[in-house]
N, CA, C and O atoms as a Tripos MOL2 file, in Angstrom:
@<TRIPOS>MOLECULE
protein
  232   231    58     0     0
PROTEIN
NO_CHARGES

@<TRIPOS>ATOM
      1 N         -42.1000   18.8720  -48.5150 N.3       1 UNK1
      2 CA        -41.4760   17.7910  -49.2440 C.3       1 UNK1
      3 C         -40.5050   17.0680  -48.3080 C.2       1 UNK1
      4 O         -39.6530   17.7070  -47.6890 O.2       1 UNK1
      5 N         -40.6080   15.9340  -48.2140 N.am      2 UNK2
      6 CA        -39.6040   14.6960  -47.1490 C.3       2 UNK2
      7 C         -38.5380   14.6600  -47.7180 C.2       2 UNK2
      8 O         -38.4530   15.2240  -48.8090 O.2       2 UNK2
      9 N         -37.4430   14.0150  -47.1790 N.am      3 UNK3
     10 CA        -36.1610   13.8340  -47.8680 C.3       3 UNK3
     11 C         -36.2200   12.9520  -48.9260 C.2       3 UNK3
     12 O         -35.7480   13.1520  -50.0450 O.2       3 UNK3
     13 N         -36.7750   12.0330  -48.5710 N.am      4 UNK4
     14 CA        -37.0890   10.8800  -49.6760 C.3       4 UNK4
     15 C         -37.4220   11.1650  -50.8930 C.2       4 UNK4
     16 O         -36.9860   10.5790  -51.8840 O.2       4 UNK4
     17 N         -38.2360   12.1060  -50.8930 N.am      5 UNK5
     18 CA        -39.0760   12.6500  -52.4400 C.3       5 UNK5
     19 C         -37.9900   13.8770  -52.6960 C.2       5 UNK5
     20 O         -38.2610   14.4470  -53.7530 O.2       5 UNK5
     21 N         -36.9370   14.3950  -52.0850 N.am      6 UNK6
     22 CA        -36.2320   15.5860  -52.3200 C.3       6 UNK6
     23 C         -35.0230   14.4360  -53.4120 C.2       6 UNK6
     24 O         -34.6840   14.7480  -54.5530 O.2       6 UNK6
     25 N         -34.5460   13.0800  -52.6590 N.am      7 UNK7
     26 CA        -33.4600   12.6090  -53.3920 C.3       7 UNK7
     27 C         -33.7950   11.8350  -54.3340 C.2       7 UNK7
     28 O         -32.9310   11.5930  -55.1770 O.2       7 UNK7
     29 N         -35.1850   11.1970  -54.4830 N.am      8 UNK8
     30 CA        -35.5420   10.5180  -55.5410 C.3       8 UNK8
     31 C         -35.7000   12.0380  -56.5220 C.2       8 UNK8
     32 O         -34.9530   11.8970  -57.4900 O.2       8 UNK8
     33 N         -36.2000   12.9980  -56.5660 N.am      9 UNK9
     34 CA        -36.3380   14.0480  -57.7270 C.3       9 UNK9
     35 C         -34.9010   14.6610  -57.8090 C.2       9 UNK9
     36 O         -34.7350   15.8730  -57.9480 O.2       9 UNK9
     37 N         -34.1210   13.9850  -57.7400 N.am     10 UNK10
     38 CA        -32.3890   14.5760  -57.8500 C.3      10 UNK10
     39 C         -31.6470   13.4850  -58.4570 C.2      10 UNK10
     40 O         -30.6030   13.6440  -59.0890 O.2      10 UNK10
     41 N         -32.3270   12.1650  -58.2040 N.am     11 UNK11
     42 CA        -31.8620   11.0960  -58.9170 C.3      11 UNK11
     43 C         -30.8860   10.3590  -58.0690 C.2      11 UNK11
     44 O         -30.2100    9.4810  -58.6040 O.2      11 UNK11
     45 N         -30.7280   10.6430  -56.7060 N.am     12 UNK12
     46 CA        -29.8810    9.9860  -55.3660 C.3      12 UNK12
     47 C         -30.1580    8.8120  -55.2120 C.2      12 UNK12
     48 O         -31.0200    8.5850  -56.0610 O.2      12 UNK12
     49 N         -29.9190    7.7010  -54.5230 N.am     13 UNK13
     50 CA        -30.2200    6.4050  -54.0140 C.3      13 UNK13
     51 C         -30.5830    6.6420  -52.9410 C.2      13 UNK13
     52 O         -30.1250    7.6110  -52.3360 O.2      13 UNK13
     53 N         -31.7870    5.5780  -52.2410 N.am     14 UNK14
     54 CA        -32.1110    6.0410  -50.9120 C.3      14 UNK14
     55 C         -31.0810    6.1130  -49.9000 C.2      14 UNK14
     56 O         -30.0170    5.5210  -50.0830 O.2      14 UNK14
     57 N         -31.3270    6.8760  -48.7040 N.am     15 UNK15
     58 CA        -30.2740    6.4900  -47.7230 C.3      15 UNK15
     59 C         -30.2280    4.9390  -47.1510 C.2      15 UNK15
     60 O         -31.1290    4.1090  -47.0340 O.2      15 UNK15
     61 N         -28.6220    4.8740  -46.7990 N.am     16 UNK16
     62 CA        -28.7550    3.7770  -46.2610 C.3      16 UNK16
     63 C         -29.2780    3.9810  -44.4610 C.2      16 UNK16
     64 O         -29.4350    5.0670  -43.9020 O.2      16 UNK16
     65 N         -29.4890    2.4450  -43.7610 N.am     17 UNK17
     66 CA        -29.7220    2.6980  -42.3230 C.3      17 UNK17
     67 C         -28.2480    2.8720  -41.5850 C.2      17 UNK17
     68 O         -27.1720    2.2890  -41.7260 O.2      17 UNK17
     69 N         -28.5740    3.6370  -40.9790 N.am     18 UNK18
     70 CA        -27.6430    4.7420  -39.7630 C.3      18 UNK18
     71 C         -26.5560    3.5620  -39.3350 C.2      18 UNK18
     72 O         -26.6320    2.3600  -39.0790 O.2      18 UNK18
     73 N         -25.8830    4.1990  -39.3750 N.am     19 UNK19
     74 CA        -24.2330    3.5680  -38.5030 C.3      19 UNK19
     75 C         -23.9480    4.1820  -37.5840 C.2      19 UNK19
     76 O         -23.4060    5.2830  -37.6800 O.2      19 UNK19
     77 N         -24.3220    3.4710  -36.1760 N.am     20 UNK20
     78 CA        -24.0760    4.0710  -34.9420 C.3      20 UNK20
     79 C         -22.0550    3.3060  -34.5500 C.2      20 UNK20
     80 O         -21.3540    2.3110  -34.7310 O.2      20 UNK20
     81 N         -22.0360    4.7690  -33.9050 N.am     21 UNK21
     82 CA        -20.2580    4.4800  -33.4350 C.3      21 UNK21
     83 C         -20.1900    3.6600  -32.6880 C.2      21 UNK21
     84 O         -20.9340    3.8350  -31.7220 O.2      21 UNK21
     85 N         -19.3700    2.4180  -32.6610 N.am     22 UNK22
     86 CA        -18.6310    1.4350  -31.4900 C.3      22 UNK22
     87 C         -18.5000    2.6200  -30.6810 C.2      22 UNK22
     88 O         -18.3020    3.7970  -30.9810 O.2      22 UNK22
     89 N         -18.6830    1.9310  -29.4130 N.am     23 UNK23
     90 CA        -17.9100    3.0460  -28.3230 C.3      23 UNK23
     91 C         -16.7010    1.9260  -27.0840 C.2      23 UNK23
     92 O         -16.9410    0.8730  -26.4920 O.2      23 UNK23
     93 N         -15.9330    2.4560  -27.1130 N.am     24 UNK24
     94 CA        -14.4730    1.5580  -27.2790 C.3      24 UNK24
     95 C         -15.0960    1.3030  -25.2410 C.2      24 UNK24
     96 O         -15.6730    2.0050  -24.4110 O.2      24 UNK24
     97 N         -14.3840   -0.4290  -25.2950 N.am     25 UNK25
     98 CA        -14.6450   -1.2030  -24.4920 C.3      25 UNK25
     99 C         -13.7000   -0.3370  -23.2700 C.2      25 UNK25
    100 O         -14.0830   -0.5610  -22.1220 O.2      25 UNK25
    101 N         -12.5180    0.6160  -23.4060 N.am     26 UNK26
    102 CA        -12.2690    1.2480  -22.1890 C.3      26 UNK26
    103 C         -13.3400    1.9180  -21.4490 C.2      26 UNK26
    104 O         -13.6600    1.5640  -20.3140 O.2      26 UNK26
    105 N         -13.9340    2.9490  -22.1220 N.am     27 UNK27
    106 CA        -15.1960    4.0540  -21.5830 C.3      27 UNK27
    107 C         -15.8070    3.2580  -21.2720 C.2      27 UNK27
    108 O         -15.4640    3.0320  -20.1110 O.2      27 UNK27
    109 N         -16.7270    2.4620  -21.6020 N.am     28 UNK28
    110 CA        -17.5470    1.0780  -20.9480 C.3      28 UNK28
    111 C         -16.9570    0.2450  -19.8270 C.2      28 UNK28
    112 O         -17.7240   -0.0620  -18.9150 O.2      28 UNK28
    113 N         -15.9660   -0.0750  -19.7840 N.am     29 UNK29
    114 CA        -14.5880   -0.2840  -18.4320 C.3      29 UNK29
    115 C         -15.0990    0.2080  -17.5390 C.2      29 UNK29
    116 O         -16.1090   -0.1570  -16.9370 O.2      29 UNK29
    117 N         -14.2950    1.2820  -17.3320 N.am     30 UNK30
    118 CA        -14.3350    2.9180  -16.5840 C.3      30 UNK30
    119 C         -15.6350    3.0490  -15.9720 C.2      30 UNK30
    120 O         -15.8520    3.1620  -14.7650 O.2      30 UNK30
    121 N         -16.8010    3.0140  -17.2630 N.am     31 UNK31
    122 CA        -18.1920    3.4380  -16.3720 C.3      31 UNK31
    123 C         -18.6740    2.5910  -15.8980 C.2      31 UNK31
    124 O         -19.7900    2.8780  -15.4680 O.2      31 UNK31
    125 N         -18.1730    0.9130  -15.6340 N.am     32 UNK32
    126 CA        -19.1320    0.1200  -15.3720 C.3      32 UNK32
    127 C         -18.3390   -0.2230  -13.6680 C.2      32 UNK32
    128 O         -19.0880   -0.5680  -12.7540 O.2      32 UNK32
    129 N         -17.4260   -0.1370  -13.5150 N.am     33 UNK33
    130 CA        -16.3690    0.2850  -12.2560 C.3      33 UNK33
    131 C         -15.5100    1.3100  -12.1120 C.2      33 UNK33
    132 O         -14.2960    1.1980  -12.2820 O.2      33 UNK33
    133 N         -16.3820    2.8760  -11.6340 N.am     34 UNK34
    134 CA        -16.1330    3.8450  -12.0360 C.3      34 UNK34
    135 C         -14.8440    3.9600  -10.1750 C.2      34 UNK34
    136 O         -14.0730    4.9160  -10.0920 O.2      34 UNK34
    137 N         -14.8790    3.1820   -9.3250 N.am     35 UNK35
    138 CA        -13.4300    3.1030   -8.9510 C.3      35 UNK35
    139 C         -12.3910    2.6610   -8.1350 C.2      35 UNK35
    140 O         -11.9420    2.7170   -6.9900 O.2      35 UNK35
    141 N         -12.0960    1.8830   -9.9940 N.am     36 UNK36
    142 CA        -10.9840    1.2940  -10.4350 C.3      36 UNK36
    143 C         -10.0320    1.9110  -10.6400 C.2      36 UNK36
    144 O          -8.9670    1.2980  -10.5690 O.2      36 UNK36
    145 N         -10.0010    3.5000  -11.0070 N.am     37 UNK37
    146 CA         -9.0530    3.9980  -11.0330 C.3      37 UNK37
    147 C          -8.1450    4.9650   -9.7770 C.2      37 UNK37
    148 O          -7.1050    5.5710   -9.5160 O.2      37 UNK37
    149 N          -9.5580    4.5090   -9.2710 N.am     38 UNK38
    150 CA         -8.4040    4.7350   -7.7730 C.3      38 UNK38
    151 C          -7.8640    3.9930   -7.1350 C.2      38 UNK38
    152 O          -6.8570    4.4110   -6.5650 O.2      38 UNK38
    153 N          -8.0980    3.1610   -7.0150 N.am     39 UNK39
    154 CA         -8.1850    1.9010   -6.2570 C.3      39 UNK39
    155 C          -6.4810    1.4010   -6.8200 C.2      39 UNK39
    156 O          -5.5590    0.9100   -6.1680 O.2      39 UNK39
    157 N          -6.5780    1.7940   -8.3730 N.am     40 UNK40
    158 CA         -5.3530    1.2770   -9.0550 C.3      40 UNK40
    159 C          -4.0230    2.4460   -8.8830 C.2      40 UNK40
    160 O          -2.8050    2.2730   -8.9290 O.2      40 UNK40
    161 N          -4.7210    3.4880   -8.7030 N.am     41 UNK41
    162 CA         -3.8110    4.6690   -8.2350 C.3      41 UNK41
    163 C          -3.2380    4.1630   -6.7500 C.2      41 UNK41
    164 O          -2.0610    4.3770   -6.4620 O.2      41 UNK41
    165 N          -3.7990    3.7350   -6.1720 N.am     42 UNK42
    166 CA         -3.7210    3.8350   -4.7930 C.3      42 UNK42
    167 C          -2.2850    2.5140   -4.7070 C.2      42 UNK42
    168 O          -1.1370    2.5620   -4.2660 O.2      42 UNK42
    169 N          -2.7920    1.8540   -5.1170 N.am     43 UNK43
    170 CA         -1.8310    0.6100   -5.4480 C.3      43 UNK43
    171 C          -0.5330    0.8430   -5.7670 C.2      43 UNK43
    172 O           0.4130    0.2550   -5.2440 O.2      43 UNK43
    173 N          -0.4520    1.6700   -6.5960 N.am     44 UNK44
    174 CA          0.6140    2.0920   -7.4410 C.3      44 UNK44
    175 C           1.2820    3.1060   -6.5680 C.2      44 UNK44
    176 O           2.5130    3.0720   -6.5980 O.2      44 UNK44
    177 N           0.8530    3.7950   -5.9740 N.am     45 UNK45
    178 CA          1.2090    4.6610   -4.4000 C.3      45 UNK45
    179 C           1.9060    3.6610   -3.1290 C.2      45 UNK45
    180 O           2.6530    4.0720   -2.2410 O.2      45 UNK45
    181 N           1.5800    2.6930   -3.2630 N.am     46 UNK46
    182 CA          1.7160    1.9370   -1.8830 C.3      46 UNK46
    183 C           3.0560    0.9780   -2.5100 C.2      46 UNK46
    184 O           4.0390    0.7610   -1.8020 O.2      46 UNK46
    185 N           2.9370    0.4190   -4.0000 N.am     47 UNK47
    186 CA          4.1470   -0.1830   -4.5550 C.3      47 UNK47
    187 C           5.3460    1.0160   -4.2390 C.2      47 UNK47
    188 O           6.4030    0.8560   -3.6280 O.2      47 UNK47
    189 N           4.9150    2.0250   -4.7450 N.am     48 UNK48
    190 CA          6.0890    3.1160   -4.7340 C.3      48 UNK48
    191 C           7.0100    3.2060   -3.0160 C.2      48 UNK48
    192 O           8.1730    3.0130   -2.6610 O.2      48 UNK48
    193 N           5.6070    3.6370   -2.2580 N.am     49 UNK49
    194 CA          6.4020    3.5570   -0.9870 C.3      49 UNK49
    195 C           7.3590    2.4040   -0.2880 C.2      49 UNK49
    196 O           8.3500    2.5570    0.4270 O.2      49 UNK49
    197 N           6.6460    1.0730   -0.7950 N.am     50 UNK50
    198 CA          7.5490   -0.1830   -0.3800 C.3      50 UNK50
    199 C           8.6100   -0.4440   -0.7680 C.2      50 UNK50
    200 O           9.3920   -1.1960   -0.1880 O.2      50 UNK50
    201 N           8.8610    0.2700   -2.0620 N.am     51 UNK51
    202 CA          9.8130    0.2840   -2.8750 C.3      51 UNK51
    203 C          10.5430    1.1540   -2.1430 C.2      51 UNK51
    204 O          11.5440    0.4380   -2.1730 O.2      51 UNK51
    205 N          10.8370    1.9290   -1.6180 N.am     52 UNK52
    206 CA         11.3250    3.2140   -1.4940 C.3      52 UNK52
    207 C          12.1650    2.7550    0.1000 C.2      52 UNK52
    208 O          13.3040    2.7940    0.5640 O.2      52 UNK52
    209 N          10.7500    2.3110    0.5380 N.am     53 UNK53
    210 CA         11.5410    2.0790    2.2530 C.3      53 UNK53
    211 C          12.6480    0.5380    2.0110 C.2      53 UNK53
    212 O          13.7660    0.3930    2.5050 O.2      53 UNK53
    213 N          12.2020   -0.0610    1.4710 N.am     54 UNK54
    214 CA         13.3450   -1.2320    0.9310 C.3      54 UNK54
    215 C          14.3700   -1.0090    0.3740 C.2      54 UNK54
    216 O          15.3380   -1.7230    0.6350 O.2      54 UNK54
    217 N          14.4920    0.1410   -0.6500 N.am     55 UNK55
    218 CA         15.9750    0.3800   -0.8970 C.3      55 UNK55
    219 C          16.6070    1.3230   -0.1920 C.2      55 UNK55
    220 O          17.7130    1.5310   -0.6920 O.2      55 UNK55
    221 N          16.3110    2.2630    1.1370 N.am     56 UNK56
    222 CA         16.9480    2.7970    1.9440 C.3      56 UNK56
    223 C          17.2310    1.9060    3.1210 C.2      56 UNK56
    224 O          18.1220    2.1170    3.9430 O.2      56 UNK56
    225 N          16.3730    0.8630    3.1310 N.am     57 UNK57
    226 CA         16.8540   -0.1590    4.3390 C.3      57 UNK57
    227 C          18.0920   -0.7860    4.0810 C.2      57 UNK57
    228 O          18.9460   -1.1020    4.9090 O.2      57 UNK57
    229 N          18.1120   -0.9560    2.7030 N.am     58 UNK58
    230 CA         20.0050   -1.8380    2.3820 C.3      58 UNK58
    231 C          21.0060   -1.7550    3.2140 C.2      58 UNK58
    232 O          22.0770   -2.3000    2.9470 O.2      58 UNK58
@<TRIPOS>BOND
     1     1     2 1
     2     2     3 1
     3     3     4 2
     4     3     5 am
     5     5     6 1
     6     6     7 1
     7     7     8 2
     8     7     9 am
     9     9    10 1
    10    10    11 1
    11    11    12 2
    12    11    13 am
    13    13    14 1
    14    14    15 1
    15    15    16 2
    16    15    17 am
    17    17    18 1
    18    18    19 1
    19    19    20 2
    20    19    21 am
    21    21    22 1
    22    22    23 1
    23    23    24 2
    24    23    25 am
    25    25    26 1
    26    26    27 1
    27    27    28 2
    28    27    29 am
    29    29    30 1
    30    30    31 1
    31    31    32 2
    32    31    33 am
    33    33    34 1
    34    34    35 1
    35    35    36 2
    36    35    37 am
    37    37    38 1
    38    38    39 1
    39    39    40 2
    40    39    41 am
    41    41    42 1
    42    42    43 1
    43    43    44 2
    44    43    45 am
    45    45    46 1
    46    46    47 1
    47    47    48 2
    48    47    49 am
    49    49    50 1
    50    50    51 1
    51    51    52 2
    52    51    53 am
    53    53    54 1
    54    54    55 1
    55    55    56 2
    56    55    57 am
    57    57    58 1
    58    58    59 1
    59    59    60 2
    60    59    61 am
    61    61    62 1
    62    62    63 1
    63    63    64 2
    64    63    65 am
    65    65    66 1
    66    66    67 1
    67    67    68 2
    68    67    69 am
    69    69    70 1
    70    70    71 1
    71    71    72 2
    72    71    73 am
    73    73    74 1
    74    74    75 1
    75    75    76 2
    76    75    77 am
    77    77    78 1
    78    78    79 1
    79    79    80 2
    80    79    81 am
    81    81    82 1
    82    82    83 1
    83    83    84 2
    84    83    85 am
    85    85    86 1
    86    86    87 1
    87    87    88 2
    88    87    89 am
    89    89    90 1
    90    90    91 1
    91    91    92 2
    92    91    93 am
    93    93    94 1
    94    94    95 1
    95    95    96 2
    96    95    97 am
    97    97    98 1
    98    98    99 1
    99    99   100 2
   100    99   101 am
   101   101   102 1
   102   102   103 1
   103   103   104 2
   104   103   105 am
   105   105   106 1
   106   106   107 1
   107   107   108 2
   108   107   109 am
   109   109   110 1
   110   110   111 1
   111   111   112 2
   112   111   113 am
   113   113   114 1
   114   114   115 1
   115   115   116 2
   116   115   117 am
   117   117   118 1
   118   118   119 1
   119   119   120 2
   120   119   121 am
   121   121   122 1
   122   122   123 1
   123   123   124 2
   124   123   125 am
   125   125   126 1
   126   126   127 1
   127   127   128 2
   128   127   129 am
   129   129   130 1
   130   130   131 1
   131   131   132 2
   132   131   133 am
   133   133   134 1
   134   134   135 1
   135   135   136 2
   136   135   137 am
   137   137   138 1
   138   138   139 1
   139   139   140 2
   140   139   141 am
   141   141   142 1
   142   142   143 1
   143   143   144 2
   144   143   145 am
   145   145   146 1
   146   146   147 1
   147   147   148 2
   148   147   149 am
   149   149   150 1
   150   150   151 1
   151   151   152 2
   152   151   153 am
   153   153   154 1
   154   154   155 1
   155   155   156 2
   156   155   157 am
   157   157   158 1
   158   158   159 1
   159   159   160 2
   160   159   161 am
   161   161   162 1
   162   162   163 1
   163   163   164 2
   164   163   165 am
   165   165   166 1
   166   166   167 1
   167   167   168 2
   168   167   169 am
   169   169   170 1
   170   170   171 1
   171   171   172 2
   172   171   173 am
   173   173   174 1
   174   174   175 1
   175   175   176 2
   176   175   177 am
   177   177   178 1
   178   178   179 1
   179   179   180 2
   180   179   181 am
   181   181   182 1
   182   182   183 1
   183   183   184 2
   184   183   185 am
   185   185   186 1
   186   186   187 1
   187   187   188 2
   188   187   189 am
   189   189   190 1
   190   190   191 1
   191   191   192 2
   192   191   193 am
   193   193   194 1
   194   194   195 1
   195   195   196 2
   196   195   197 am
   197   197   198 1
   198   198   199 1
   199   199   200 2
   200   199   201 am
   201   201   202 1
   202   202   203 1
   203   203   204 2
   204   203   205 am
   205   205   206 1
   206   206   207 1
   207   207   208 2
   208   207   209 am
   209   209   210 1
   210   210   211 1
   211   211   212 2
   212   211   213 am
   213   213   214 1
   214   214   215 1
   215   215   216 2
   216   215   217 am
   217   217   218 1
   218   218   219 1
   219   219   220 2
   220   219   221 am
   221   221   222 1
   222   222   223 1
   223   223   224 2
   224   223   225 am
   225   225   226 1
   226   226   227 1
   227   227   228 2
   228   227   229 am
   229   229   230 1
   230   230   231 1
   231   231   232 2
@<TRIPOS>SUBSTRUCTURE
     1 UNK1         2 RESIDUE 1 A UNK
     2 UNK2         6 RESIDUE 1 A UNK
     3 UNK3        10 RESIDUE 1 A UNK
     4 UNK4        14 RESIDUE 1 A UNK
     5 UNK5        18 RESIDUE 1 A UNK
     6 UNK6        22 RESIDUE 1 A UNK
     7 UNK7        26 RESIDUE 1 A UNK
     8 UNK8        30 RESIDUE 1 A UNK
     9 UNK9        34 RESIDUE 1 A UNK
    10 UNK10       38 RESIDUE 1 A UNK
    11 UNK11       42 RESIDUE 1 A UNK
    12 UNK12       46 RESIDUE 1 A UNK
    13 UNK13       50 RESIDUE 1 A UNK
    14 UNK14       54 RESIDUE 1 A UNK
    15 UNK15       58 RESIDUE 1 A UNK
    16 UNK16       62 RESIDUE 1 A UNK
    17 UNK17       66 RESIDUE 1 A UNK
    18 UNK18       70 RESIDUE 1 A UNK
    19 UNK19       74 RESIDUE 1 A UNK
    20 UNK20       78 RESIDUE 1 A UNK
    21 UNK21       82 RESIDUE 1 A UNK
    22 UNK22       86 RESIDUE 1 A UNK
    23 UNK23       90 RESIDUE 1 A UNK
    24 UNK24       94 RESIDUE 1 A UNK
    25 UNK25       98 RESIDUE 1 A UNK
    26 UNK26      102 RESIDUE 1 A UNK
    27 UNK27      106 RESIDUE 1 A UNK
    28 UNK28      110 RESIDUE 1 A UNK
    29 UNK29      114 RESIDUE 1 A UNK
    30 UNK30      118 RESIDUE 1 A UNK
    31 UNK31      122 RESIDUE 1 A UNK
    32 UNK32      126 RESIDUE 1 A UNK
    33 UNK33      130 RESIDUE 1 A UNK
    34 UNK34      134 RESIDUE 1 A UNK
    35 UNK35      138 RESIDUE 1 A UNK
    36 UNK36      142 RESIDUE 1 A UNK
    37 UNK37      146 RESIDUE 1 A UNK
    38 UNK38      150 RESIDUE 1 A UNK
    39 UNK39      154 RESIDUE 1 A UNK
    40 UNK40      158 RESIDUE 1 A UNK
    41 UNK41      162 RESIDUE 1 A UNK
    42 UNK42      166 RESIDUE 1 A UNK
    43 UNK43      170 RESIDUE 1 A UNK
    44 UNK44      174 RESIDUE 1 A UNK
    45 UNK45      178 RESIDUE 1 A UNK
    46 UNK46      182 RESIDUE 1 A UNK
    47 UNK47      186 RESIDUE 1 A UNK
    48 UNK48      190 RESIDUE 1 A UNK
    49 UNK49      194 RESIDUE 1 A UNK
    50 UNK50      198 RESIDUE 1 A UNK
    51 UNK51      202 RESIDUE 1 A UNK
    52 UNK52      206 RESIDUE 1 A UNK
    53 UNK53      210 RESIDUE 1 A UNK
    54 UNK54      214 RESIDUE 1 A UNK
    55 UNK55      218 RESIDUE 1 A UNK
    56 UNK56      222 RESIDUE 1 A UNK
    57 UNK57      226 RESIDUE 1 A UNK
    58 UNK58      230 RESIDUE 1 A UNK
């Protein structure tokens, strides 16, 4: 017996069609320039150091 004939003899409504999950535009980001996140790490490393040697130069 199919599902169909299991919920019509129970008195159910058919199913509706499937709802697939959004999958959030970061993960899609990430995998489509997988690295960006170094690249942005790295950046953020090199701000730090410039920063660093500039306020001991004062």
């Amino acid at each position: 017996m199919g599902e169909a004939k299991r919920r019509k003899d129970k008195g159910l409504p058919p199913k509706g069609p499937r709802k697939t999950e959004s999958k959030t535009t970061s993960s899609n980001f990430f995998s489509k320039y997988p690295r960006l996140p170094y690249i942005l790490v790295g950046l953020g490393v090199i701000y730090l150091i410039f920063d660093v040697v500039k306020y001991y130069n004062r």
